[in-house]
LUMVEX-638900 format. One record per residue (C-alpha): residue in three letters; x, y, z. Coordinates in steps of 0.02 Angstrom, whole numbers, plus 50000, padded with zeros to 5 digits. Layout:
> type,c1,c2,c3
> ALA,X,Y,Z
...
//
This chain:
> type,c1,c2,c3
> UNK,50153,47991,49748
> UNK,50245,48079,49606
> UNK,50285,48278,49598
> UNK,50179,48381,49512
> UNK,50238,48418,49342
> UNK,50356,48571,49326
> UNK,50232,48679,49197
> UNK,50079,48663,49326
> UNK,50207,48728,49489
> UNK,50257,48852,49371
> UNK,50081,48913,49337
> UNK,50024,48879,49527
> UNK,50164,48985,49576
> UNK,50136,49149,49470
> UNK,49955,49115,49533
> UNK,50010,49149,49697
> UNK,50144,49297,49638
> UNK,50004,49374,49570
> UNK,49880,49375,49699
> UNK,50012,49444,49825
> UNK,50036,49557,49701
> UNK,49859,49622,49731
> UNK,49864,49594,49923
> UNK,50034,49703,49949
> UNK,49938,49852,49826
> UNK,49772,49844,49936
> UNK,49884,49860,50081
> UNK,49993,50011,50027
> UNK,49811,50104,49994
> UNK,49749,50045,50155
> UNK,49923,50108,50238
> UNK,49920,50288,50140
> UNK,49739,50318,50188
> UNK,49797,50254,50380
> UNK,49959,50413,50364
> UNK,49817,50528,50294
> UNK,49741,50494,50467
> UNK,49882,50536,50546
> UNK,49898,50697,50447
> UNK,49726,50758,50478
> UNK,49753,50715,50675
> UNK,49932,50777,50707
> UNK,49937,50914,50580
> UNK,50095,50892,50454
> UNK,50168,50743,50389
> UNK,50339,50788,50463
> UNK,50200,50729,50632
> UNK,50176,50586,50589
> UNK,50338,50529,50522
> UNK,50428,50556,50703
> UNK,50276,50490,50793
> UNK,50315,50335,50694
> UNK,50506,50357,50683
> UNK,50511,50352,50508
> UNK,50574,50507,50389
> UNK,50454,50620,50345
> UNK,50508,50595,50150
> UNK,50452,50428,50162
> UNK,50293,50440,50229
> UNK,50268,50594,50118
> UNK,50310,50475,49975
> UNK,50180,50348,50055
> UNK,50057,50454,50053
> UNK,50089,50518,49858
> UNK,50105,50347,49782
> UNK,49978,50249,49838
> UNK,49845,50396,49914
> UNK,49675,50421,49850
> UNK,49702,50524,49676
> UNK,49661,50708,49761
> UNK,49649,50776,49576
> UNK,49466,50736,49532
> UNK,49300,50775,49634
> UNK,49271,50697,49800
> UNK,49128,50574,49751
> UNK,49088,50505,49937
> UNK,48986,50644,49970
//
């Protein structure tokens, strides 16, 4: 059985590059919305942070980057 030729691994694997891509985004939404949880139940995100032993910068940072965009209207109501 012969390898498959190098252009269609190359293309298979930025297939695959890209669709972890998406995964690891969808994730990091899922995970800010998951520390806005936390927020809302233990109060500050300094909270949260040391329930999770983590620095309260980086969960703060979390939150910022890839949290629902607070600037516009809430339009699940």
């Amino acid at each position: 059985m012969e390898a498959k030729p190098w252009r269609d691994r190359v293309l298979h694997e930025e297939e695959l590059v890209e669709q972890l891509q998406l995964q690891v985004s969808q994730s990091a939404k899922r995970r800010a919305e998951a520390l806005l949880d936390g927020v809302a139940e233990l109060g500050t995100v300094a909270e949260v942070a040391r329930a999770l032993g983590r620095s309260w910068n980086a969960v703060d940072k979390a939150i910022k980057k890839n949290g629902p965009d607070r600037s516009g209207p809430d339009t699940t109501e």
